[in-house]
LUMMI-409607 format. One record per atom (N, C-alpha, C): residue in one letter; x, y, z. Coordinates in steps of 0.1 Angstrom, whole numbers. Layout:
<pts>
PT residu     X     Y     Z
PT      A     X     Y     Z
...
</pts>
This chain:
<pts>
PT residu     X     Y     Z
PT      X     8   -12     0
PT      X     0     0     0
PT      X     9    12     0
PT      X     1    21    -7
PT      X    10    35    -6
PT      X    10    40     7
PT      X    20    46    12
PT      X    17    50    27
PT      X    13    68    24
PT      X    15    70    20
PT      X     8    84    19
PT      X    -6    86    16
PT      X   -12    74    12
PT      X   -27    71    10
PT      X   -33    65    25
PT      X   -24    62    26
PT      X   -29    55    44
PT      X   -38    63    53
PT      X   -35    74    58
PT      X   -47    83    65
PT      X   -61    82    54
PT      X   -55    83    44
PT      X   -74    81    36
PT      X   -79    69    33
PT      X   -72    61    35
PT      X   -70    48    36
PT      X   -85    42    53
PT      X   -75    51    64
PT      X   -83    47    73
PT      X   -92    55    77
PT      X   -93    69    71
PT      X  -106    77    68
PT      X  -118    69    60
PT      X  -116    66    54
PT      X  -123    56    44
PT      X  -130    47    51
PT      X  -125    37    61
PT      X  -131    24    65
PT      X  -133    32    79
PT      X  -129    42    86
PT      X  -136    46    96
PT      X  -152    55    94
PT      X  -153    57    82
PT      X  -164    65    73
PT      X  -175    51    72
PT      X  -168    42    66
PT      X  -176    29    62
PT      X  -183    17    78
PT      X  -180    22    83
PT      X  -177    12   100
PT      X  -188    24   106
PT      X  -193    37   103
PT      X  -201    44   109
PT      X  -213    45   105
PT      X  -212    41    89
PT      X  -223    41    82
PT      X  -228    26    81
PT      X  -222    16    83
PT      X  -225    -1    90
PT      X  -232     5   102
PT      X  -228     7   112
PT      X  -232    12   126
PT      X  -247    15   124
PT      X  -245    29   116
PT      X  -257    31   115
PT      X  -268    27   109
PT      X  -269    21    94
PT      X  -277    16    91
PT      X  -280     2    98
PT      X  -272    -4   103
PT      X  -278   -17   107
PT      X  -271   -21   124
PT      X  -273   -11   127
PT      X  -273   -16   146
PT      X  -287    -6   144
PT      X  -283    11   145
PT      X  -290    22   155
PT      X  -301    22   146
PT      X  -301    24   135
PT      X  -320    21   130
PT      X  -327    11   130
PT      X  -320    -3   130
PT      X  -332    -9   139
PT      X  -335   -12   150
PT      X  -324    -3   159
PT      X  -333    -3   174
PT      X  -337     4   172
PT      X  -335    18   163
PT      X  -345    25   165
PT      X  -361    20   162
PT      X  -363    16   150
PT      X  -377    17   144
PT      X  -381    -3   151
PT      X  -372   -15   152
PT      X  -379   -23   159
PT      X  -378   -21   175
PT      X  -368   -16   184
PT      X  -372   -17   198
PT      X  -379    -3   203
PT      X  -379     5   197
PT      X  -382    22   195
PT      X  -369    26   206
PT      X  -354    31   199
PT      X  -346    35   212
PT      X  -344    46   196
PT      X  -347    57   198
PT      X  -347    67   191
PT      X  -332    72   195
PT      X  -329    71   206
PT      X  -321    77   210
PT      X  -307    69   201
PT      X  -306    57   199
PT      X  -292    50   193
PT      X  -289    58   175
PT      X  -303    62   171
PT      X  -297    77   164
PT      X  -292    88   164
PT      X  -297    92   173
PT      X  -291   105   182
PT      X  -281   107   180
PT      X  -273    94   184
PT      X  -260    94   188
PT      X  -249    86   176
PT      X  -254    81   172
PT      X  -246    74   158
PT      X  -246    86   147
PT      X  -259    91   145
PT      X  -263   100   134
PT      X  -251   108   134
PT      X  -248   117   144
PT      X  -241   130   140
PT      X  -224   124   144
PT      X  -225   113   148
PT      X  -206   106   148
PT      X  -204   101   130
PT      X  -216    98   124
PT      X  -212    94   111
PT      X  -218   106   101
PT      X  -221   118   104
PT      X  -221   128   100
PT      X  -212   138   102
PT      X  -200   136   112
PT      X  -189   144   112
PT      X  -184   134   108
PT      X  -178   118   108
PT      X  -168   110    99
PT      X  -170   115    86
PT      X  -184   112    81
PT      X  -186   118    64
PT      X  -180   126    64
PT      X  -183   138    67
PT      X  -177   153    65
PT      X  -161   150    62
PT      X  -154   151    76
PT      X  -143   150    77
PT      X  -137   138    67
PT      X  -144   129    62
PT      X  -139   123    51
PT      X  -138   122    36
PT      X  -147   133    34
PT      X  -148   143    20
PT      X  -143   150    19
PT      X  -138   162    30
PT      X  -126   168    31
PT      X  -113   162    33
PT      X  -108   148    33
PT      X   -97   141    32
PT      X   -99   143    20
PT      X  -105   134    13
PT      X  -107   130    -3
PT      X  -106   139   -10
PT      X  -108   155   -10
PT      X  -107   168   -16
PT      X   -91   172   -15
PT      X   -89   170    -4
PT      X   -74   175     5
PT      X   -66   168    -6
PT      X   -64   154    -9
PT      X   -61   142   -12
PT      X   -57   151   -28
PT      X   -71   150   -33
PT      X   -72   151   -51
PT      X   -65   161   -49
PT      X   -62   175   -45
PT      X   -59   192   -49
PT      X   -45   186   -41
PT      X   -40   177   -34
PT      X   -26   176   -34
PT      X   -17   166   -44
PT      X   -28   165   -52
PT      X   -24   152   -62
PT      X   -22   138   -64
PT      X   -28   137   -50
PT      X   -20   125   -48
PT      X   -37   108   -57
PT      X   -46   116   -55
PT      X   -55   110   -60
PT      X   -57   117   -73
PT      X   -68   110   -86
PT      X   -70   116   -95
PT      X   -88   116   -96
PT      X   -92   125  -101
PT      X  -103   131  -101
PT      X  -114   116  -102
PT      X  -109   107  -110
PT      X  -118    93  -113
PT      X  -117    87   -93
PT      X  -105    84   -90
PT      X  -103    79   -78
PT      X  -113    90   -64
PT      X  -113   105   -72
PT      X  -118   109   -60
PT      X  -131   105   -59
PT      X  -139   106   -70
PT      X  -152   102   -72
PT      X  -158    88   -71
PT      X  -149    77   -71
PT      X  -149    69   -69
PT      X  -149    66   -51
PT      X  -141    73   -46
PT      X  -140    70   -31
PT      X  -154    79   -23
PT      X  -162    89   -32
PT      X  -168    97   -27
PT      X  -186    89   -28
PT      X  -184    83   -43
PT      X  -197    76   -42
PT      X  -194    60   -35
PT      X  -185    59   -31
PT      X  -186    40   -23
PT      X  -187    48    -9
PT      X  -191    59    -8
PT      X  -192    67    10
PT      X  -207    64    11
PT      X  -214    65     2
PT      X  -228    62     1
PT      X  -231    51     2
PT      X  -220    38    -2
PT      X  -224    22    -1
PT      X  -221    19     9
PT      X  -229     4    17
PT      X  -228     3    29
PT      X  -219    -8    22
PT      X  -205    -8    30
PT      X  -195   -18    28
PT      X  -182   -14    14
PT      X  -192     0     9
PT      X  -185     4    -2
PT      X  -173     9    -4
PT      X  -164    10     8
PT      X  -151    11    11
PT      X  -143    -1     7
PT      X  -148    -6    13
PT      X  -140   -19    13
PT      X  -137   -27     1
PT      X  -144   -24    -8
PT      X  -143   -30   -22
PT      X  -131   -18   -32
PT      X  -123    -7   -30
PT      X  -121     1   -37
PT      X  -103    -1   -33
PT      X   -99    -9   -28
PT      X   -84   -13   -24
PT      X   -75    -7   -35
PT      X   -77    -8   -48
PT      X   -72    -6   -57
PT      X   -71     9   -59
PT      X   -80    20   -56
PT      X   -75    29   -54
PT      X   -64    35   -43
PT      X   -57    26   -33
PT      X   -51    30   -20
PT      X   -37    18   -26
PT      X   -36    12   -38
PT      X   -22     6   -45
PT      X   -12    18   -51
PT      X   -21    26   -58
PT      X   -11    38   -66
PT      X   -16    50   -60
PT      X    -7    55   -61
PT      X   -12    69   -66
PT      X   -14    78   -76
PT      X   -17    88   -77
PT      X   -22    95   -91
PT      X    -7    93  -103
</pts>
């Protein structure tokens, strides 16, 4: 692995591990046990990961080290549940 891709590397799977969390622990206790609250609190820990992980991936491309295909690539598997973990091939090279 490239080590200079490493921090986005584990931005990436810490992004993917909150959005697992949340769709399949904290919404269905929410909506089958009603604990509304296990949103509360997942919601906005994987809505500052996201953030802070689109700003890696921006940081990333405008320092060249990714290329515009790889950014958008890392930006829509942020939307897939598990969709980190399939993109290894962008975290081999760099731009």
């Amino acid at each position: 692995m490239n080590l200079v891709l490493r921090p986005l590397k584990i931005a990436s799977i810490a992004e993917a591990f909150t959005l697992i969390i949340l769709l399949f622990i904290a919404v269905p206790l929410k909506r089958l046990f009603s604990l509304p609250e296990a949103v509360s609190i997942v919601g906005p820990i994987h809505g500052f990961a996201f953030l802070f992980y689109v700003v890696i991936v921006v940081f990333y491309y405008f320092k060249g080290h990714v290329s515009i295909i790889s950014a958008i690539k890392l930006v829509v598997a942020a939307f897939i549940p598990f969709g980190a973990f399939f993109l290894s091939s962008v975290f081999q090279t760099s731009k």
